[in-house]
N, C-alpha and C positions, 0 to 999 in steps of 0.2 A: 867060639866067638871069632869074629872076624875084627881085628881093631888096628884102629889109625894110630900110628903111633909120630907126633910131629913135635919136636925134640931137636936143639940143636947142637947138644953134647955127644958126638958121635960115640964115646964109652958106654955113658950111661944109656944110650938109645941102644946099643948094640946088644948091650947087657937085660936091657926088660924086654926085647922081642927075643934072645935067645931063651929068656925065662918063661914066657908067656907059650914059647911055640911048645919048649918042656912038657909045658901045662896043657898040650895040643890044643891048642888055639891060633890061629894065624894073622900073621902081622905086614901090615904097611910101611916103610918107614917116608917121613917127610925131614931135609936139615933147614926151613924155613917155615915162616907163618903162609909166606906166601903159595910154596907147592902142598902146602897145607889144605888152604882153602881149596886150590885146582882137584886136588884128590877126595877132598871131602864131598864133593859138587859129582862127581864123576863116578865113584867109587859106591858100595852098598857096605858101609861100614854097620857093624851092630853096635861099635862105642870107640869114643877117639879118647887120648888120652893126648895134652896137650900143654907145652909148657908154656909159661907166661912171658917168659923174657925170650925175645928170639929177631934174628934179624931179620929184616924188610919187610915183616907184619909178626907185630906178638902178637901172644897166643889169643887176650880177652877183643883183640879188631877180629881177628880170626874168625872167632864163636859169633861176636857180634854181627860179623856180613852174614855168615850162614843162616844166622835165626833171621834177617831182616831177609833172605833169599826163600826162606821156608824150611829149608835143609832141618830137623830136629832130631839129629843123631846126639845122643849122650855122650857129655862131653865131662872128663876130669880133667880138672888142671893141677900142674904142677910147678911148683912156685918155691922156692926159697923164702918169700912174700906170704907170711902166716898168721901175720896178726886177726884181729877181728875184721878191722876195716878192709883188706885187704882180700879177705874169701868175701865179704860182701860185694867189693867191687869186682870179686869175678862173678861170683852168683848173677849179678844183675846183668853182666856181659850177657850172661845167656849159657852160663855154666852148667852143669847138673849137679857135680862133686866138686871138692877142692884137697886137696894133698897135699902139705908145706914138707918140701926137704929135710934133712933125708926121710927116708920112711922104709916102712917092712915091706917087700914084695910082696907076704902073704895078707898084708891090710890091702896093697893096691889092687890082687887080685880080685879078694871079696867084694871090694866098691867096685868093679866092673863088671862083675859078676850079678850084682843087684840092678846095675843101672841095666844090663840088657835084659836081662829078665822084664824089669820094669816096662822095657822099653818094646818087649814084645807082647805085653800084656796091651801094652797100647793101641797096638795095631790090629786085634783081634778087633774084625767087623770093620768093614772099610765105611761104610755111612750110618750115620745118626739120621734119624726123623722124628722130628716132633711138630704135628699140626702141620702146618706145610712149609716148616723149618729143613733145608738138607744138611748134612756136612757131610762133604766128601774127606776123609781123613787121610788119604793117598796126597790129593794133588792142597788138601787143607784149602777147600775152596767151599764157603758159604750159600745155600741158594732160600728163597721165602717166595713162596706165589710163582716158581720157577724161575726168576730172576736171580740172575747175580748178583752177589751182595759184598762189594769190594773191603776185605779186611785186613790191619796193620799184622803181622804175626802175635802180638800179643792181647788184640783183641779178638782173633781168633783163638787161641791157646786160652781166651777165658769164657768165652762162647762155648768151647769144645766141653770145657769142667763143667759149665752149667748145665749142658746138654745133658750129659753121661749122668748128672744127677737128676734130673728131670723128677720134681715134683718132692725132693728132699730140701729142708731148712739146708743153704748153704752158706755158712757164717765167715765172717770177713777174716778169721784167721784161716779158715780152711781155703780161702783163695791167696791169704799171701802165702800158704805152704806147699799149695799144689800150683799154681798160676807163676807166681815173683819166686818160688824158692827160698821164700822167707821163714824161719823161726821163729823171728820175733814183729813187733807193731814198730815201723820206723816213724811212725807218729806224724804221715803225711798224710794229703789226699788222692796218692794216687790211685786207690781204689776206686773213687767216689768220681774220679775224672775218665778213667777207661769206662766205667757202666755206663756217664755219661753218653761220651760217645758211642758206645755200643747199641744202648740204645735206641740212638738217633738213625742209626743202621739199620736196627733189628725188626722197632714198631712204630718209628714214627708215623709208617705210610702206608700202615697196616691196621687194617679194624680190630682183632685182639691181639693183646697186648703179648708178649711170652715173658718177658722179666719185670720179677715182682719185690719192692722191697718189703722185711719184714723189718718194720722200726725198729730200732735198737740192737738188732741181732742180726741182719743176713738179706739174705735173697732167695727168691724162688723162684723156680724156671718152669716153664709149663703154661696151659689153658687153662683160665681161673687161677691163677696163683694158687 
């Protein structure tokens, strides 16, 4: 693996890229959020590991500009900051993993270990087509009828799950745990306001429809629901 490591405790930063390389895997270091971001953007990282408290940009603005830049490298973060509310507010940054201090090298290897797996599994097949739906998965760029179809990062990120499922019941927790990162039901509507919009993107301006609800239960993606 190739991993970002953006950390502003020069011990502990020194100490997980000498363990990591141990482990032959090769490391970046960043001592701010800020040359975080610049190397993140620049760089072909397979997973960053990222801490939350750090000067001139913490970790979850960090994560936050890259997912709203498209950037979708696997991101752990490491936090002192352990509570529940607390991995939720990084989750939703645009987190992948969360880690509260201290912790086992050998846990933090394993969650990195998963997320790039994960994250390479992702990448197999750079575009989806469905009906005269594109998704380029490279530049995460939309097309229908060959037109572009201008999307927020996480209404693309939920385009992208509906696609890859194409023609399977896709149910509202299995988008807040592959889409949001969620576990649990936070008992809002922001599902029901992303589809909205996506929607409004997807078929408004389009003679068949590609997203289908299934009352009480989900969605379905595809020609004919």
């Amino acid at each position: 693996m190739n991993v970002l490591i953006v950390e502003d405790d020069l011990e502990l930063s020194s100490q997980l890229c000498k363990a990591l390389e141990d482990a032959d895997h090769t490391t970046v270091h960043a001592e701010n959020g800020e040359d975080g971001l610049r190397l993140a953007q620049q760089g072909n990282f397979d997973v960053m590991v990222v801490d939350r408290m750090m000067p001139r940009l913490d970790g979850l603005s960090m994560i936050s500009r890259l997912r709203e830049r498209g950037i979708d490298t696997p991101a752990l973060i490491l936090s002192a900051l352990g509570q529940v509310d607390d991995r939720v507010e990084g989750l939703r940054a645009g987190g992948d993993d969360y880690l509260a201090k201290p912790y086992a090298f050998v846990e933090l290897l394993a969650r990195l270990e998963v997320l790039a797996k994960r994250n390479e599994r992702a990448q197999v097949g750079a575009t989806i087509e469905v009906a005269d739906l594109k998704l380029d998965r490279i530049s995460h760029k939309a097309y229908r009828g060959g037109e572009e179809i201008v999307l927020q990062p996480r209404e693309y990120r939920l385009l992208e799950y509906l696609a890859r499922n194409t023609g399977d019941l896709v149910t509202r927790t299995m988008l807040l745990q592959n889409v949001w990162d969620l576990n649990f039901d936070p008992q809002t509507n922001v599902i029901d306001v992303h589809m909205s919009r996506l929607r409004a993107k997807i078929d408004k301006n389009f003679d068949v429809p590609l997203i289908h609800t299934v009352r009480g239960v989900g969605y379905r993606f595809g020609v004919g629901g």
